[in-house]
N, C-alpha and C positions, 0 to 999 in steps of 0.2 A: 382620816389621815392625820396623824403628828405632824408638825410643823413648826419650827423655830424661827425668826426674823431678825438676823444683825442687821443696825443702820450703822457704819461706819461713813463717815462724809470725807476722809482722805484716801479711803481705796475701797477698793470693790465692795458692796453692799453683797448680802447673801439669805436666799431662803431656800432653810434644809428641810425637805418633807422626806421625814425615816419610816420605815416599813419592819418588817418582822420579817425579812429574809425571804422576798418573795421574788417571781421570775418579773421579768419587766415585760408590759405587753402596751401594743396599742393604743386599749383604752384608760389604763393607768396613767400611760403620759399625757393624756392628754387630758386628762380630770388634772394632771399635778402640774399643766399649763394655764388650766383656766384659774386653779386656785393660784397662781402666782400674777395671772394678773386681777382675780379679785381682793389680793391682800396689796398688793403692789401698784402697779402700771394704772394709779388714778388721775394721773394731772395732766394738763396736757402739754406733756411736757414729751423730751427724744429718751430714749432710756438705751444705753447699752446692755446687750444680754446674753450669756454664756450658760448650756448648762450642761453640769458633768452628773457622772454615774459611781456611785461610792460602790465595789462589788464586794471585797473586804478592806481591811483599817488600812488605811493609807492606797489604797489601789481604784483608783480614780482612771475615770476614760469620759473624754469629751465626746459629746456625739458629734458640734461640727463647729466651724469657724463660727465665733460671735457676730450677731445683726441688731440694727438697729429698728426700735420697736417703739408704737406709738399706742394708746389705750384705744385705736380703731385698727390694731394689727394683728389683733386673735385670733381670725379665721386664719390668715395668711401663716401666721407663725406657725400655730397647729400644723397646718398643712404641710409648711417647710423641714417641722421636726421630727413629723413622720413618716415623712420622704426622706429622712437623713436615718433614723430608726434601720429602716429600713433597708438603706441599703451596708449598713453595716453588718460584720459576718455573724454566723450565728450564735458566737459566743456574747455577745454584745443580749440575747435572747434565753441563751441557755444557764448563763449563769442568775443564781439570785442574787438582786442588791435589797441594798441595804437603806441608801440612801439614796435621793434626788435632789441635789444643786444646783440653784439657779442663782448666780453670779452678777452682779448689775450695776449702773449706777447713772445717773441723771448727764446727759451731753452737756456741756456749758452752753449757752447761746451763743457766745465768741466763738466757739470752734465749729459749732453745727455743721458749717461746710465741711469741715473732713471726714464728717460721717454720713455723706450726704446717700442716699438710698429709697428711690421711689417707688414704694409699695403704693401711694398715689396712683399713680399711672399705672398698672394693672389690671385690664381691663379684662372680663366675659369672654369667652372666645364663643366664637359660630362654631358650628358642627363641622371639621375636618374628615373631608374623607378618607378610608384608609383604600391602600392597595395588597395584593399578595405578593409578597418577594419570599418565596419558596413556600415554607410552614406556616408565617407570622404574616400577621398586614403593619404595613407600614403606611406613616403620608408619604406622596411622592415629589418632597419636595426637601432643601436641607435648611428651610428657615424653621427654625427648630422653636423659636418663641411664638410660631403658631401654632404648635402643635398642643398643646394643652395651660393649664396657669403656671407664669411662671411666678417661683420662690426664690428664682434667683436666677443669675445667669448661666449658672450652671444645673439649676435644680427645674425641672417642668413635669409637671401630674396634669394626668387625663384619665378619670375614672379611676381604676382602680391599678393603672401602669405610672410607673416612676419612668423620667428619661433623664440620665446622669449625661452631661455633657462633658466629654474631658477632651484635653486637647489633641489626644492620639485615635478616639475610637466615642463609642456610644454604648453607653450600658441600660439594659431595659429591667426594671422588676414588676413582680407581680405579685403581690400576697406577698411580699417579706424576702422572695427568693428572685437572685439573678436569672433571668430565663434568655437574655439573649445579650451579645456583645458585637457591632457593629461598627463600621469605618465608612465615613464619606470623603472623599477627595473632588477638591474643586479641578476643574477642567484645564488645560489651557488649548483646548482642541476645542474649534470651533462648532466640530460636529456630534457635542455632548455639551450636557450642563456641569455634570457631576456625574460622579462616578460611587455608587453602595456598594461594600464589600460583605458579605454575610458568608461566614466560614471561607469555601471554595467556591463561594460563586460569586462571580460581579456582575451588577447591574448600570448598564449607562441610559442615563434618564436628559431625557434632552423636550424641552414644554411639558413637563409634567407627564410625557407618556416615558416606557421603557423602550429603547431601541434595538438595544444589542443584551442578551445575558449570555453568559458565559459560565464555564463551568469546569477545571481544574478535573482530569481525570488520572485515577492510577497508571503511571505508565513504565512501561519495563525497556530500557534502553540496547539496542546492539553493542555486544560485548569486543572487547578485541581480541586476538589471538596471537597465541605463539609458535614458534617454531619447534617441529616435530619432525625429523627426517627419521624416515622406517628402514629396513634395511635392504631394501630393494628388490626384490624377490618377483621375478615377472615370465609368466610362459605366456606364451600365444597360439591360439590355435587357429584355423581352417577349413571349407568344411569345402569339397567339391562336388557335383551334382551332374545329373545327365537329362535332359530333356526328352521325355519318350511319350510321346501322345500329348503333348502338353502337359507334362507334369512333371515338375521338377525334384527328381528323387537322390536321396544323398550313396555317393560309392565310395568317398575317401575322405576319410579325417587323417588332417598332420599336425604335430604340434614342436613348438621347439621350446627347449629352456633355458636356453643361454649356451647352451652347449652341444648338445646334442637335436639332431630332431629324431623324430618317430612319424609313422607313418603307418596307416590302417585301410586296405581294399576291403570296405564293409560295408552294408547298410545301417549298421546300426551306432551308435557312438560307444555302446559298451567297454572294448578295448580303451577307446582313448580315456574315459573315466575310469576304467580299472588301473591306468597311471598315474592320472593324475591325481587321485584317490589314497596315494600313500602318506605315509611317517614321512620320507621326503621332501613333498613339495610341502609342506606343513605351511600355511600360513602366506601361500605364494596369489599375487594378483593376477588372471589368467583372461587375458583381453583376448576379443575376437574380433575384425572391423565388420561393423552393421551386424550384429550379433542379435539385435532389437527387430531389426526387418527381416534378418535373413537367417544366421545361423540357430538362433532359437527354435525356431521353427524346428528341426530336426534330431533334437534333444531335449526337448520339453519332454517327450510321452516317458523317454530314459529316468528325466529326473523324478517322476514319477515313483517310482520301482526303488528307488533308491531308500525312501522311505522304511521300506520292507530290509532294508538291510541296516538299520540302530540309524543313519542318517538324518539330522536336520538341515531341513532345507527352507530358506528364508529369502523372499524373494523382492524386491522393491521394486515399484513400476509405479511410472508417473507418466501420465498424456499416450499410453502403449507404448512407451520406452522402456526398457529394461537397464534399469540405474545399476544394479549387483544383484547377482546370486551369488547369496553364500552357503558351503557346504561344510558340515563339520559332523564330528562323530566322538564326545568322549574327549576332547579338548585334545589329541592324538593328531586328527584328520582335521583341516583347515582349509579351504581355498574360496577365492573369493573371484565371482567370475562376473568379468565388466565388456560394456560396447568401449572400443579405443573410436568408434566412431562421433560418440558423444562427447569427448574432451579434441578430436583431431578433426572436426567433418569438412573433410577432404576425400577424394576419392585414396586408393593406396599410392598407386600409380603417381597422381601428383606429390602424395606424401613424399616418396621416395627420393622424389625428384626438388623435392623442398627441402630435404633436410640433408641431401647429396650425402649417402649412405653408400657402404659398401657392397650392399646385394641387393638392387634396384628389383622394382617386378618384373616379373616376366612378360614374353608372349605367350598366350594359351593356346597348348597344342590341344590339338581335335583329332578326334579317329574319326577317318573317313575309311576304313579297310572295308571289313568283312561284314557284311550287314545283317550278319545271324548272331553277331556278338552282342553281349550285352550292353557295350560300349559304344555301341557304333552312333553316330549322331547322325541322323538324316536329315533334318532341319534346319541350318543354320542362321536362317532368315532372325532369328531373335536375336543374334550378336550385332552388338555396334561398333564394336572395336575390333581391331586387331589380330586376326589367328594363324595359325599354323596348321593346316591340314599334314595328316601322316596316316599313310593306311599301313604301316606292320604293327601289330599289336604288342609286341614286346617293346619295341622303341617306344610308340607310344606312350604303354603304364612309366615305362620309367621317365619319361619326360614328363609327363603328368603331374607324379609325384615328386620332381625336384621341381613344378613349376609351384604346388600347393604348401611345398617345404619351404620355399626361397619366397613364398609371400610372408610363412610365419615369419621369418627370419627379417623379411625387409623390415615389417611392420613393430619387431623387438626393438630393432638399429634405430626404428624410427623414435620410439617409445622413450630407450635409453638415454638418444638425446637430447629428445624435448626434456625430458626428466631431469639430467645433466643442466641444460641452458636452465630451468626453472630455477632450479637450486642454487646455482652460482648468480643466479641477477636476483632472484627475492628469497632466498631462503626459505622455501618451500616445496613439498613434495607433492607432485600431481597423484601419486598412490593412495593418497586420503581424500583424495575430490576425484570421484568418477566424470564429471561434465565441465566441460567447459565456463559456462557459469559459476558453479560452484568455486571452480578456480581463480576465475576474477574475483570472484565475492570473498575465499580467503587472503586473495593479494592484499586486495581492499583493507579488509580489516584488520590484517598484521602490521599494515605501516603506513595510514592513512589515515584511518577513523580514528577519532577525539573522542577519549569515555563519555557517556551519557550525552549523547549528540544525537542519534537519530533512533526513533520512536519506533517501537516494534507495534503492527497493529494486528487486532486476534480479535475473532468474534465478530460482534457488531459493524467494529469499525472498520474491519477488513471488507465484510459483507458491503458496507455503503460506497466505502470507498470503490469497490471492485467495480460499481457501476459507473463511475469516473472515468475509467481507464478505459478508452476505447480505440485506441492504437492512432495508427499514421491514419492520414489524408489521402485515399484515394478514390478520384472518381475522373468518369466521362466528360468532358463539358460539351466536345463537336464532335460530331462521328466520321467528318468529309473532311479529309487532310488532302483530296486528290489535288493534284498542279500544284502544290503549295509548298514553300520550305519551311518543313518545321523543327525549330532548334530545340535539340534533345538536350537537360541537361541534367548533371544528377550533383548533390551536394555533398563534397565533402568531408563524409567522419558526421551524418547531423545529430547523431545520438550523442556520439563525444562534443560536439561543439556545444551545444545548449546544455551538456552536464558539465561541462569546463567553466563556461559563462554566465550561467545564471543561479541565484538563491534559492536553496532546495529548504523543504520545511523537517525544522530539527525542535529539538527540547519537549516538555511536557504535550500531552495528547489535551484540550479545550474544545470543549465542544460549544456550540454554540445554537443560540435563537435568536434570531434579527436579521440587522443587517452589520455584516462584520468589513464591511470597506471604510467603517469612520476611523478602523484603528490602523495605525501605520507602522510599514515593515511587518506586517505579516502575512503568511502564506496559508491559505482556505481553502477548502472543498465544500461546497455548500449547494444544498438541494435545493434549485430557484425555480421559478416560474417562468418563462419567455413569455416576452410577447415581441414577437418583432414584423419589422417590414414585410408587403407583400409580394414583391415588387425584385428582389434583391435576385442579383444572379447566380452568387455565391455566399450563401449563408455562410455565417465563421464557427457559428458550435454544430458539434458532431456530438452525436446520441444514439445510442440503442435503439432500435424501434422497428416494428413488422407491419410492414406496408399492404394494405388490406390488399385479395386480390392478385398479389405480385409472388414469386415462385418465390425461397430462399430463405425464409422464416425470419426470425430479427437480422438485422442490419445493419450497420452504422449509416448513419446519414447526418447530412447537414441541411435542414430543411426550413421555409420560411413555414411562417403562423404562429401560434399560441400552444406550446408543451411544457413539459416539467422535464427537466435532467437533473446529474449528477454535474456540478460545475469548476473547473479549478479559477483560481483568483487571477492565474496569466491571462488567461484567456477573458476577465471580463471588462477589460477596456476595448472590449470591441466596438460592444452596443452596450453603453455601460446603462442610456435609458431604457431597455429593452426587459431589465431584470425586478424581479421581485424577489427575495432571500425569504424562506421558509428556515432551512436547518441546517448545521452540518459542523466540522471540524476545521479548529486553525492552529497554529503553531509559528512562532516565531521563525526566521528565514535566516541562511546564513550559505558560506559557499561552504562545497563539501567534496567535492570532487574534482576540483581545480587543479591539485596538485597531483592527482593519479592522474589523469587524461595528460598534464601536459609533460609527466615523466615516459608515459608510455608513448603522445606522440613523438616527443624529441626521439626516443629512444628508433620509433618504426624511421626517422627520417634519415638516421645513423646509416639503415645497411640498406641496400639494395632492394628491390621486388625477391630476389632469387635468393635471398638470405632469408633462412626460418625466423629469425629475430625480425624481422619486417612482418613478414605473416604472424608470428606467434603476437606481437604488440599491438595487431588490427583486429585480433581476435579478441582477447583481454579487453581494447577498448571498447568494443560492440556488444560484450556480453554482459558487463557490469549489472545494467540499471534494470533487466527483467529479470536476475533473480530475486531482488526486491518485492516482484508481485509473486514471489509462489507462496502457498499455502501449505503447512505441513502435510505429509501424506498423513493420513489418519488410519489407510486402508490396510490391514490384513490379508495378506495370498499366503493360501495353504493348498497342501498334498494332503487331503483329508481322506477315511476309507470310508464306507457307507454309514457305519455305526456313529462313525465321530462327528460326518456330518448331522445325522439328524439328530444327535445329541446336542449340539451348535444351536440347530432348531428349536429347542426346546430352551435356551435361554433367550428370555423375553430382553437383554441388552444387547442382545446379537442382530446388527441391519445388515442379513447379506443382499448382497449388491451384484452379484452377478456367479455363478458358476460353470465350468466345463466338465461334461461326463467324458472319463475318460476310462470308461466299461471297468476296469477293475478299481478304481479310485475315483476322486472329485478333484477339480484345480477350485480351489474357492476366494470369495472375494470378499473381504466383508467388514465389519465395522465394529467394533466391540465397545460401546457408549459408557462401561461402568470403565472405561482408563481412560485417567487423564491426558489430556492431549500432551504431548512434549513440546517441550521449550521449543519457540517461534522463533527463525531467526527473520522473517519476514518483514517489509513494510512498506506496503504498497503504495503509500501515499507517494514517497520518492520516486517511485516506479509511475504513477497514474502524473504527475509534475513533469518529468523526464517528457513522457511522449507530448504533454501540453506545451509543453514549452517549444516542441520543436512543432506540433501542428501551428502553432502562433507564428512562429517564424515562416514561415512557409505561406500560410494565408497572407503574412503582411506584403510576400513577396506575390502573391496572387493578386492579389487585392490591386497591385499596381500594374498587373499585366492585364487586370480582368476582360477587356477588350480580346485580348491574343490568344489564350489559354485552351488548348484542346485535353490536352488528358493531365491529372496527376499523380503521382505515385508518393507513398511518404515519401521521400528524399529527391524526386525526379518531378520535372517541369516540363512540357510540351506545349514548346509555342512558337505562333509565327512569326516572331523577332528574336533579333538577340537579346541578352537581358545587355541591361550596362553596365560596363567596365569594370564600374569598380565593385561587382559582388563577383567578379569571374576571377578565378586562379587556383592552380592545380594540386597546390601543395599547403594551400591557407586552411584551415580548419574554419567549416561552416558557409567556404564559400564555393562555389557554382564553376564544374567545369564540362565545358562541350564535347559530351559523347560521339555524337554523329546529327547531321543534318538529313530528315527526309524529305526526298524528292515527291514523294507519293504516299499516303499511309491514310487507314481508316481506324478508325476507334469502336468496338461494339459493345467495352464496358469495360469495369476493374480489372486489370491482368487479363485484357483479350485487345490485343491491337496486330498490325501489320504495315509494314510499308519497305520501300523499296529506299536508299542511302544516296544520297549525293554520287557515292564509288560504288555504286550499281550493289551492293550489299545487301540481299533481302533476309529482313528480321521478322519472324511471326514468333508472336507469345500468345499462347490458348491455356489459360489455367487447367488444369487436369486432361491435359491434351498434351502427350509427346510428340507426336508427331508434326511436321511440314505444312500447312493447309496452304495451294496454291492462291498469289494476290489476287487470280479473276474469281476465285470463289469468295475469296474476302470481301470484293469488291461488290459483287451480288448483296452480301447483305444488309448494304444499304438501303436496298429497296421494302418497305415495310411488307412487315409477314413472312419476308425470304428467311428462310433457314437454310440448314446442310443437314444430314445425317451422315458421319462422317462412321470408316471401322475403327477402333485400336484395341490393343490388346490390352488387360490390365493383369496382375497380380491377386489371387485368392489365396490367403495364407490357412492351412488348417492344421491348429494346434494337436487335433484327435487323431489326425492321418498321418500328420509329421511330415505333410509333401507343401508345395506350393504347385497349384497351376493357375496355366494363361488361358485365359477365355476372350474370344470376341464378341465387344462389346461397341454400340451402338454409342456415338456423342453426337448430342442435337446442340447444333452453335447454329444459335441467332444472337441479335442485339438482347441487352439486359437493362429492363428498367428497376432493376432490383434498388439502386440507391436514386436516379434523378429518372425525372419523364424524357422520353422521346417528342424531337418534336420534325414533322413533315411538312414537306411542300412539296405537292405534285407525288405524294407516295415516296417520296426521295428525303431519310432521317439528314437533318441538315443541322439539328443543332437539339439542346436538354434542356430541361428547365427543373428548379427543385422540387422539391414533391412540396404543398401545403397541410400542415395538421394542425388538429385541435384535441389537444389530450392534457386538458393539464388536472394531471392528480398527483396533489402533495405525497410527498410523503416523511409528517412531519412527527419529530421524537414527542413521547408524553410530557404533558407541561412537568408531572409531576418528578420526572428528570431532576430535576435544579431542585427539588425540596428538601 
């Protein structure tokens, strides 16, 4: 190496070691450090020291703030200069210099103190352990001058990694290249030390372990909407049927359109879709009520055949509802055919009578004449309502047919002015939302939702989340209501009242690993462990689960012992010692629905029961927060021929899922996995909150009857006191009003009770039981192992025969210990107890998640 040495004694002393245009590397500087302190740094004396990089004439770059150096500072400085080398970019490396300047000059012993710097005191370090924070390991801790030697306050090497201290973040190198950039934040939350940010993921480190990580995921937000009125275009139709052997077969289809009706003495629906089938109705909404139970049935095998005539037919179904058929042919032919029962479910009769229309429904006449007709009905025993017997057969059809014309007509009138009232109080058209939901959930979003507020979830997180959501609270607690008064009570709107009052979770989707209760104001779903009391009469979390043994398959229950669930964060001040955090998702909390619930309750308290706007504003608030948990249809129904199906077949992205032979065609079900799913408007988490929030309320109100409590229903109490005062009133949102008091009543499980009312009133409800079961057979099955085999008829729908029949069918009502045990005395069920399990299997995300 060349070398030159100026001693200047009134400013900076300098030693230039020149090169021949070479790159600058590691081991150069630091041969051209020790030669500057073998020519220089002999005395023992303080030396100030600077040195820069000559690249070309006059273009100079310092590598780093000047330090102070003693002839026992050569390792330390080396090491300092190649930690500074180093983390400069790489032009600092890629260009050639020329020169190396080392700038200097002797401290005074007067001023020593201002340069005052203890490379003294730098001691060895022990062996630091590292940990993994996703890719890298780090110490787990932020005293940063143990982590390796420090050069400086801001400069510390460990092996073969540099750590840059700066005051916003932390920069790590390795070999000459930045490989990572991180942030520690000190606490002021007592249930963390410090908080490590590494990209999207934060770590809270609390004694040197990690407690909570978190982890920042892609998230696509619920959009708002605008207003869209179509131009209103609405026929209705009707389908009438004749009971002959138990089977329900269709004789008249009527339809009306605004104007005119028609009317068809058929079995077949042919005619009535050779009308509706034109240039005309182009483009028209063609509602039928219970379309989905009832009148599909008798037009399914038609739309079939349709096919064969250039028709596409596109069918949407969700849960066996029938969301829209749509029909078209050639962009010419248009109609789109919906259940009015899924946006109205109401019977018609009440409808009619709700929206106080001009052609209310009728009585249905019945032919009782001539019994060789084909009309004639000898059965009547299956009507529950209201008829007209007429035995002339000409009077009859025509009474018939204005009774199945003047239903199209009520149920148009009705349509029109739900449609009418929508439009004028939200600017919206019910003809673009087939269901009821759908409608609240566009109300919602056109004049409520805040952009980027509530988290669409898909995939995974919809999947974990789903296991959350496990609806209302209902269970048995005493089966023996006999002699006893027991005060019936039911709440209030409790969907709207806990979605009006409490913080739903909005903003980014975070997942998490720990335990996520250190952090405050946030709203969680997390996969815990229980462990709780054994002892407890009423468990507070409710979970999925199939009770060995017991009839009914999974079940919700709330049960004591040691399990794993799905858990939301309302619900974990129950038994907050009870839990252990495995996984799950959180989101910041905020209100969301406050101002929808309390626009549409004021609005229901405006009119009357008998005013549509009273029911249409109790419908709206009840239906909001479960479209939040659907899931896009993903599923495909086709009118396929034989060819097309097993062509279907033969594509390995094709999962069918179910199909109907219907001898000259297929009705197909199926799954096509190469197309992307379509935009989610889903987010279940809201929806899985919603019910938690009101199962919470509910339990806190159990919790303090626990002593009294015979049955509960989500929103209803059954107990042998009154509650107190001040949760009772009729018209408060969320609180408690008295149904009826039983004088007598037995409980045999969820949705199966009976009893007799203070006003001699006898009430029996048997799930999938229409009929009456008399109190002394009720009362029987208190006695263990009583049952009843009871008759009733039920409903067989068959799409291929296009009929419906009634078959007698056998129901076995006993008690159900599907969700709690029975418990006896003397053979006589007197009271429940929880089921105990032990199931705990995590089920937790891979660590390598957060990497």
């Amino acid at each position: 190496m060349k070398f030159n040495l100026n001693i200047n004694n009134s400013k900076f002393n300098e030693l230039i070691i020149e090169f021949n245009e070479t790159l600058l590397t590691n081991n150069l500087l630091e041969e051209s450090i020790k030669l500057f302190f073998n020519e220089v740094i002999k005395q023992d004396k303080k030396y100030f020291s600077l040195i820069l990089f000559e690249y070309e004439l006059y273009d100079y770059r310092t590598l780093s703030k000047g330090k102070i150096i003693t002839k026992d500072s050569l390792e330390q400085y080396i090491d300092f200069n190649l930690a500074m080398f180093n983390f400069r970019s790489s032009d600092y490396r890629s260009l050639t210099s020329q020169k190396i300047i080392f700038k200097f000059f002797v401290i005074p012993s007067n001023i020593e103190h201002k340069y005052l710097e203890k490379w003294e005191e730098i001691k060895p370090l022990k062996h630091i352990k590292l940990y993994k924070f996703g890719k890298i390991n780090l110490p787990m801790n932020n005293l940063y001058q143990t982590w390796g030697k420090l050069l400086s306050p801001k400069i510390i090497i460990s092996k073969n990694r540099i750590y840059h201290i700066n005051p916003n973040n932390i920069e790590i190198y390795e070999n000459g290249e930045k490989i990572l950039t991180f942030k520690d934040e000190i606490s002021n939350n007592e249930k963390y030390d410090f908080l490590r940010i590494i990209d999207n993921c934060k770590y809270y480190i609390k004694d040197n372990s990690i407690v909570l990580t978190t982890k920042e995921l892609p998230t696509s937000y619920l959009q708002t909407l605008k207003s869209k009125i179509s131009d209103g275009k609405i026929i209705t139709f009707d389908i009438e049927t004749l009971l002959v052997n138990n089977v329900h077969k269709p004789y008249l289809y009527s339809m009306y359109d605004g104007f005119k009706s028609y009317s068809w003495f058929t079995e077949s629906p042919k005619q009535l879709f050779d009308k509706l089938l034109t240039w005309k109705y182009r483009n028209y909404n063609v509602y039928a009520h219970n379309l989905s139970r009832f009148d599909v049935v008798f037009i399914f095998k038609y739309l079939s055949t349709l096919k064969n005539k250039g028709f596409n037919i596109k069918l949407l179904i969700r849960e066996q509802n029938i969301i829209s058929i749509i029909i078209n042919r050639n962009n010419n032919i248009s109609i789109t055919i919906k259940d009015s029962y899924l946006i109205l479910p109401s019977s018609l009769s009440k409808l009619s009578k709700q929206f106080v229309i001009d052609n209310p429904k009728l009585i249905e006449p019945v032919f009782t004449g001539d019994s060789n007709s084909p009309y004639f009905m000898s059965d009547l025993s299956h009507y529950n309502k209201e008829i007209i017997k007429i035995d002339d057969l000409d009077l009859w059809k025509e009474q018939i047919q204005k009774y199945c014309e003047v239903d199209c007509i009520s149920l148009h009138q009705v349509l029109i002015k739900f449609r009418e009232l929508i439009i004028n109080k939200f600017n919206i058209d019910i003809l673009k939302y087939p269901t009821i939901p759908s409608l609240a959930f566009a109300i919602f979003r056109m004049h409520y939702l805040k952009e980027n507020t509530i988290p669409i979830t898909t995939g995974k997180v919809f999947d974990f989340i789903k296991q959350s959501f496990t609806g209302g609270r209902t269970d048995m607690y005493k089966p023996n209501g006999l002699n006893k008064d027991i005060y019936v009570y039911d709440v209030n709107s409790l969907y709207p009242y806990v979605m009006s009052e409490f913080k739903y979770p909005i903003g980014q989707i975070i997942q998490f690993e720990g335990d996520p209760t250190i952090l405050d104001n946030k709203y969680w779903i997390g996969d815990v462990n229980v462990t709780s009391k054994n002892d407890m009469f009423i468990p507070p979390i409710q979970l999925h689960h199939n009770i060995t043994n017991k009839s009914g398959g999974i079940r919700t229950i709330s049960p004591n012992g040691s399990f794993n669930c799905k858990l939301n964060s309302v619900e974990y001040d129950s038994y907050k010692e009870f839990y252990n955090f495995n996984s799950g998702y959180l989101w910041e909390k905020d209100y969301v629905f406050k101002n929808f619930i309390k626009f549409l309750y004021t609005l229901r308290t405006q009119y009357p029961k008998s005013d549509p706007m009273n029911y249409i504003s109790k419908l709206l608030m009840n239906s909001l927060y479960g479209r939040f948990a659907m899931k896009n249809i993903r599923n495909i129904f086709e009118f396929l021929d034989k060819s097309e199906f097993f062509k279907l077949l033969e594509n390995d992205q094709i999962e069918i899922k179910n199909y109907i032979d219907l001898n000259d065609s297929l009705f197909v079900n199926y799954i096509n996995n190469s197309q992307l799913d379509k935009e989610s408007k889903s987010s279940i988490s809201i929806a899985s909150a919603v019910t938690a929030y009101a199962r919470s309320y509910m339990f806190n109100i159990i919790e303090d009857n626990i002593d009294n409590i015979y049955y509960s229903d989500t929103d209803s109490l059954y107990l042998d006191r009154p509650l107190n005062k001040h949760l009772i009133s009729s018209n408060e949102l969320g609180k408690f009003k008295l149904e009826y008091v039983f004088k007598d009543s037995v409980y045999l499980g969820p949705k199966m009770y009976a009893g007799i009312t203070n006003d001699n009133d006898y009430i029996c409800k048997i799930k999938g039981f229409k009929n009456t079961v008399p109190f002394d057979d009720i009362k029987s099955l208190l006695i263990k192992d009583n049952k009843l085999n009871l008759n009733h008829i039920k409903w067989f729908r068959s799409l291929v025969n296009g009929n419906i029949t009634l078959k007698d069918q056998i129901y076995e009502l006993q008690k159900t210990e599907n969700k709690r045990e029975i418990i006896y005395n003397n053979n006589l069920a007197i009271s429940t107890k929880p089921y105990s399990i032990s199931n705990h299997k995590q089920n937790l995300f891979n660590h390598s998640y957060f990497d």
